[in-house]
C-alpha positions, 0 to 999 in steps of 0.5 A: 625880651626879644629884640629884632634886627635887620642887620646881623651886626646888631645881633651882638648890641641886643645880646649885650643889652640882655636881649635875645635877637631875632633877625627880621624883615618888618616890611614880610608880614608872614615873617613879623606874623610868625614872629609874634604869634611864636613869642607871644609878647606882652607888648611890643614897641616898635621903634624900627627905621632905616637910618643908618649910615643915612645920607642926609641932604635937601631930600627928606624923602629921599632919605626916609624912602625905607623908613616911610615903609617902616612906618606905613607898611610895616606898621600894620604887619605889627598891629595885625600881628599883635591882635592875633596874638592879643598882644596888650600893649603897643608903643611907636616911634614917632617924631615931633620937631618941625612937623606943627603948623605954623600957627600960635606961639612956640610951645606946642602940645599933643593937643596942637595940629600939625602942619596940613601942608609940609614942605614939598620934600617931606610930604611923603615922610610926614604922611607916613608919621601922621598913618603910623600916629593914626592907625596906632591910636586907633588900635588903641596904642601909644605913640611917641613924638620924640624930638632930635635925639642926641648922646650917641657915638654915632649921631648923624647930626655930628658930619654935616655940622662939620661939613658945615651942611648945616646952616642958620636959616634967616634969623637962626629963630627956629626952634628944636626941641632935643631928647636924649638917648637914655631919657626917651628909653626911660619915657618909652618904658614908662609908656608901656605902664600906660593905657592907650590910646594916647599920644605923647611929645617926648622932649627935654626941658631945654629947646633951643633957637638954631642961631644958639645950640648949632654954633656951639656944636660946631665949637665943640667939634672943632668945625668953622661956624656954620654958614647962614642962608637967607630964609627961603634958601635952598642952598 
């Protein structure tokens, strides 16, 4: 098993995790294209983003520029590696909270649409998910739509509810839908098992309103409760 990386402190992680690293550039097509046609994988998954270390504010876009290229570009540099090589199995990282239109009731299936009109700072961002959707099917992949991760050390959600940069919107109803770390590793190996192309939401069975999960959060980091904006807020 070969994991690839951007950044030579991940090397040690993927050896510890039993894999071989190999130090790449999704976004140089040459490179990815020299990568899989000398490893000849069975499948590949492509979970790449640029989120490290993000700094997350009211600019979705802003914070997922790189990722957006990971997505769009970076995406096909894989698909068209994969169909040199004949590659068998192709899996994607995608994301399913926030991203429906707001029509029906809250639980939503694969079969749901999702928003025509995202809100103004996250139009590039969503474009991007709904290419990487797109064109993965059509190659006859798998694509995931995870919800908010959650079971990391590092969990980027853990600074701005201490900060409290995280408010209850309105009434605190908003709906988030959680995986955790382990089970969408289980889910995303389970989905190399599967024949594409196909779509699927991978998310717990335990979806929560804001005005619920995010005041608990801030308990049990030890930060003051989070502030509440009125709906339409830009804080």
């Amino acid at each position: 098993m070969i994991g690839t990386h951007n950044s030579p402190a991940s090397a040690e992680l993927l050896r510890t995790l039993g894999a071989k690293p190999m130090l790449l550039d999704l976004l140089d097509a040459g490179a990815v294209r020299t990568a899989v046609l000398e490893n000849k994988p069975e499948a590949i998954v492509h979970q790449a983003t640029a989120l490290a270390n993000a700094k997350w504010g009211r600019n979705f876009d802003k914070t997922f520029v790189r990722t957006n290229e990971l997505r769009t570009k970076g995406t096909d540099a894989l698909l068209a590696a994969a169909r040199e090589a004949g590659v068998r199995r192709f899996v994607a990282q995608s994301f399913a909270s926030y991203r429906h239109a707001r029509e029906g009731g809250p639980v939503k299936t694969e079969e749901d649409p999702v928003d025509p009109t995202p809100p103004a700072n996250a139009q590039q961002s969503f474009a991007a998910m709904a290419y990487l959707e797109q064109t993965v099917t059509e190659a006859g992949g798998i694509t995931l739509r995870y919800g908010l991760f959650y079971g990391a050390a590092n969990d980027g959600l853990i600074e701005p509810v201490r900060k409290r940069q995280y408010p209850i919107v309105g009434d605190g109803g908003g709906i988030t839908s959680w995986i955790h770390l382990e089970d969408a590793a289980a889910a995303t190996v389970l989905a190399l098992e599967r024949d594409g192309p196909a779509i699927y939401n991978i998310v717990d069975d335990e979806p929560a309103p804001a005005r619920e999960w995010l005041p608990v959060l801030a308990q049990a980091l030890g930060a003051k409760p989070p502030r509440h904006f009125p709906p339409g807020s830009r804080g």
